[in-house]
C-alpha positions as a LaTeX table, in Angstrom:
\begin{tabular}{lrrr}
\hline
Residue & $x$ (\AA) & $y$ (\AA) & $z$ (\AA) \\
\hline
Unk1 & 7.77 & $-97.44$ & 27.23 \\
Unk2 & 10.96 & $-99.38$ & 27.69 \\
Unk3 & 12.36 & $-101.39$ & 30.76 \\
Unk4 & 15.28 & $-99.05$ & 31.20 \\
Unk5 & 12.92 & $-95.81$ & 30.98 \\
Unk6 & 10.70 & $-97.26$ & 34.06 \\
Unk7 & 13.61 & $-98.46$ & 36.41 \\
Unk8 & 13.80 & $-95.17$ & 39.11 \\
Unk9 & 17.34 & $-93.63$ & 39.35 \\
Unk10 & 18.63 & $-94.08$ & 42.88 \\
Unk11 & 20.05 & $-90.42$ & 44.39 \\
Unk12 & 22.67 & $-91.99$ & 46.16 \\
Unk13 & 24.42 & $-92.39$ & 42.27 \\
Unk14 & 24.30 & $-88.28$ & 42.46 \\
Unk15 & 26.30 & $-88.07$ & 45.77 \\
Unk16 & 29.95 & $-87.21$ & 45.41 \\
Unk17 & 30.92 & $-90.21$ & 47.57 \\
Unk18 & 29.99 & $-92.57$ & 45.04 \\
Unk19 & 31.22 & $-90.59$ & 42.28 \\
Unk20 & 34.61 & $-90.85$ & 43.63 \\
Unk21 & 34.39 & $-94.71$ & 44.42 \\
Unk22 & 33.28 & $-94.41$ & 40.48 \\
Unk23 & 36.47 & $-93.09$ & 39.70 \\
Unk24 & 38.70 & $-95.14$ & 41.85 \\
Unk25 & 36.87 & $-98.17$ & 40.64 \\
Unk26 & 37.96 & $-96.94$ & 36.56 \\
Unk27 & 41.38 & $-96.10$ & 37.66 \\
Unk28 & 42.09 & $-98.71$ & 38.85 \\
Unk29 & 40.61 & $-101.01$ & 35.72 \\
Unk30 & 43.99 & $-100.93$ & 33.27 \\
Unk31 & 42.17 & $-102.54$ & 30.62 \\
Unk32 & 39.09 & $-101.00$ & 30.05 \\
Unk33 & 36.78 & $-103.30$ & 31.29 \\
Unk34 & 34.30 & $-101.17$ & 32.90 \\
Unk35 & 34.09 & $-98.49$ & 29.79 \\
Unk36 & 30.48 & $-98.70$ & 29.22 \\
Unk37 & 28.97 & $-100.17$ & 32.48 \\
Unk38 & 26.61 & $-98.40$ & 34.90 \\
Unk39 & 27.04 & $-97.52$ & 38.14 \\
Unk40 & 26.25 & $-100.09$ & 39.76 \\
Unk41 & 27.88 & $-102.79$ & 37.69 \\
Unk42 & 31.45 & $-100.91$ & 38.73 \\
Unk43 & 30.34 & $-100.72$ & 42.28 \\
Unk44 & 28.76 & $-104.50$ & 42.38 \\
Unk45 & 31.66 & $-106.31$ & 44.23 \\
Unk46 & 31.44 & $-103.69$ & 47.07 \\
Unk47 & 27.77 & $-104.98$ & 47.92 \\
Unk48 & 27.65 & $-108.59$ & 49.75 \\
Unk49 & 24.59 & $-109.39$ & 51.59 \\
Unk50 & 24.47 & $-111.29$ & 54.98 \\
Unk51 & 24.11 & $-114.72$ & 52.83 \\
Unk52 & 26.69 & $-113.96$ & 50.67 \\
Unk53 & 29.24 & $-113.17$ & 53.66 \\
Unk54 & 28.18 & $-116.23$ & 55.61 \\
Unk55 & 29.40 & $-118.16$ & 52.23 \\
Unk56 & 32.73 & $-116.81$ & 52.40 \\
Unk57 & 35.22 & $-119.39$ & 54.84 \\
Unk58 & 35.84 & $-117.04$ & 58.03 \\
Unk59 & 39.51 & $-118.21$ & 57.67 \\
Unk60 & 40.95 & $-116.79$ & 54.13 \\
Unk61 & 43.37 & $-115.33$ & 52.06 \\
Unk62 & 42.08 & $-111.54$ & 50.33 \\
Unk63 & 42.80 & $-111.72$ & 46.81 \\
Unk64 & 44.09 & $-108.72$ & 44.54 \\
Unk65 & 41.32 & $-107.45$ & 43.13 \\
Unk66 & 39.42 & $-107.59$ & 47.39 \\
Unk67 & 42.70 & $-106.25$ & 47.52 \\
Unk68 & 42.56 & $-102.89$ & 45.47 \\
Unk69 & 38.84 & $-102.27$ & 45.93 \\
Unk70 & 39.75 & $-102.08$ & 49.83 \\
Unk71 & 42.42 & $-99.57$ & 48.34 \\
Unk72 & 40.28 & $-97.72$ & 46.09 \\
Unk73 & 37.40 & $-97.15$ & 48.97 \\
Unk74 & 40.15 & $-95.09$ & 51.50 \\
Unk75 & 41.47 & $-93.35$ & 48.14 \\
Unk76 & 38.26 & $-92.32$ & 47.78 \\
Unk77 & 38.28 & $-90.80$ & 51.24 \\
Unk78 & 41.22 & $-89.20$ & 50.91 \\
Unk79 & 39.97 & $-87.70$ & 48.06 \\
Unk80 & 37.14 & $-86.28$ & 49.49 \\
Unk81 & 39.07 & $-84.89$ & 52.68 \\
Unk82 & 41.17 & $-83.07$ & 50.32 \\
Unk83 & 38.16 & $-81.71$ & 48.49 \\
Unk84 & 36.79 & $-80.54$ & 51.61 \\
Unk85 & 39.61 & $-79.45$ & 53.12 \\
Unk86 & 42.03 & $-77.85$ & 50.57 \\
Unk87 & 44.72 & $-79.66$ & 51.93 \\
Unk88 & 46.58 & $-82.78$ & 50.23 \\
Unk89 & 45.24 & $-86.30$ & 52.20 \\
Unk90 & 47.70 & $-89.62$ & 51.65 \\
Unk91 & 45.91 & $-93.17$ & 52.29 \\
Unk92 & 48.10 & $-95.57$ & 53.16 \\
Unk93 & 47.48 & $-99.18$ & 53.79 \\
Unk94 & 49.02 & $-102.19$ & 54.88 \\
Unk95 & 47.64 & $-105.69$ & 55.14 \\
Unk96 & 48.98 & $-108.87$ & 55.51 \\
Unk97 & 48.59 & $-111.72$ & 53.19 \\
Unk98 & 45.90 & $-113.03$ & 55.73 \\
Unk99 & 43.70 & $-109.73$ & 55.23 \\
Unk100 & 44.78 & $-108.47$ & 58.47 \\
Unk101 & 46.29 & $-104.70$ & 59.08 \\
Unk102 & 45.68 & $-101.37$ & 58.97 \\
Unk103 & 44.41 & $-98.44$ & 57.09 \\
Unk104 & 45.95 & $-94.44$ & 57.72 \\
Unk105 & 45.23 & $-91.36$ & 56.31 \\
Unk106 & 47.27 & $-88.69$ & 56.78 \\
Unk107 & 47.08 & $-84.60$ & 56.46 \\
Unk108 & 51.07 & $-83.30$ & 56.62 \\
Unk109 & 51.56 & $-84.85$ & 59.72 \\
Unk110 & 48.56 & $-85.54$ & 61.26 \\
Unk111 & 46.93 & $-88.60$ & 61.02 \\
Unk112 & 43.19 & $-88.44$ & 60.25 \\
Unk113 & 42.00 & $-92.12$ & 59.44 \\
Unk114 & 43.05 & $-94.63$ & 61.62 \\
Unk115 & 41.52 & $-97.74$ & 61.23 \\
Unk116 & 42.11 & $-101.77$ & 61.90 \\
Unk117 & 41.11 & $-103.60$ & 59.10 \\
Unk118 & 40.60 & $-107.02$ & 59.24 \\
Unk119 & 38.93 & $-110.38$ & 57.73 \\
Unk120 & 39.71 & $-108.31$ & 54.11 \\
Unk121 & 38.62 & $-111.19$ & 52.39 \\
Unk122 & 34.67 & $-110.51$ & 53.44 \\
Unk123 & 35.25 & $-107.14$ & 52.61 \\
Unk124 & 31.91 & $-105.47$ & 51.73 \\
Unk125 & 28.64 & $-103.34$ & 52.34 \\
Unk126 & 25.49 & $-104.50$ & 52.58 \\
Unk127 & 24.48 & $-101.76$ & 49.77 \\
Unk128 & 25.29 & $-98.79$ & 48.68 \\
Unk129 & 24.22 & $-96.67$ & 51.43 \\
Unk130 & 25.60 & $-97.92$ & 53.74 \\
Unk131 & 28.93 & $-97.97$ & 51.96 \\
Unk132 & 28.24 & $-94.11$ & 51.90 \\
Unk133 & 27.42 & $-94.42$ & 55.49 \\
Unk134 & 30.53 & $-95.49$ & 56.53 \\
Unk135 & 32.52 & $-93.52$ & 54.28 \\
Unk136 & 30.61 & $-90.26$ & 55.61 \\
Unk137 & 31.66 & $-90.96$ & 59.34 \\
Unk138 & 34.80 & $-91.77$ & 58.34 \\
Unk139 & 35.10 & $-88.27$ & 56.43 \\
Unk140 & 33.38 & $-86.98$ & 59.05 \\
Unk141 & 35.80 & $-87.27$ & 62.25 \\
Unk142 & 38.55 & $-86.56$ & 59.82 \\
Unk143 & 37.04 & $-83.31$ & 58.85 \\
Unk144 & 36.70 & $-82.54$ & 62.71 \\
Unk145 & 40.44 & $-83.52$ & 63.57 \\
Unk146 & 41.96 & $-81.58$ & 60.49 \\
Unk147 & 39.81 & $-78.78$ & 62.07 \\
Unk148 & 40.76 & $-79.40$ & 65.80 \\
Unk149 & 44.46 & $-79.52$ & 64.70 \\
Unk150 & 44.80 & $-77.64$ & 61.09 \\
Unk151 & 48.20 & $-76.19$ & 61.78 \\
Unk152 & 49.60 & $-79.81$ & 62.04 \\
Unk153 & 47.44 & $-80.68$ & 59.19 \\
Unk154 & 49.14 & $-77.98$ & 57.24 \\
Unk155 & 53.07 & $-79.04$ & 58.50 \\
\hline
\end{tabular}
């Protein structure tokens, strides 16, 4: 029996949160670098533990690639609002050069997502579930405001 055949495949790889964040992840790669990885490899640099955090200086710059995989996670809501909704969701972002800002998602006009972002360059999950976690409250209360409000939602 080989190695690979006795490591247990995790369910949360089945969920269509993380099959989105798969996506983003490979759309965002322009040169092909992740053609050929698994799952977790892609979604590696979303995971730092409490040691790794406390490594990172409180006071820093975000890089590009923190960056777009702060992007690529509220892209992947967005995408999943729209799959659950039917109607088209825009993520929009801005953060300053000191990892400071704000995150939006919007449904025609209303806004669903609104959330302060800040310290970008710790950005990450302590694993993959509770990535998920966070992405399924997230999706969550925007699924009950497009709901609340869907004629605004459909302006």
């Amino acid at each position: 029996m080989t190695e690979a055949a006795t490591i247990e495949h995790d369910p949360i790889l089945d969920t269509d949160f993380i099959k989105e964040m798969v996506k983003q992840m490979r759309a965002i790669d322009s040169y092909g670098t992740y053609d050929g990885w698994p799952v977790e490899r892609i979604l590696a640099p979303y995971i730092l533990s409490k040691e790794q955090r406390r490594e990172i200086p409180v006071i820093g710059d975000p890089d590009e690639q923190t960056l777009s995989r702060v992007k690529a996670f509220y892209n992947g809501i967005a995408a999943l609002i729209e799959k659950e909704c039917g109607l088209m969701a825009v993520p929009m972002m801005n953060i300053t050069h000191e990892g400071f800002g704000r995150a939006l998602i919007t449904v025609g006009k209303l806004v669903v997502m609104d959330r302060t972002v800040r310290d970008v360059h710790r950005y990450g999950y302590e694993s993959l579930s509770k990535m998920k976690d966070e992405a399924d409250k997230l999706l969550s209360v925007a699924l009950q405001i497009i709901g609340m409000h869907r004629d605004v939602a459909e302006l």
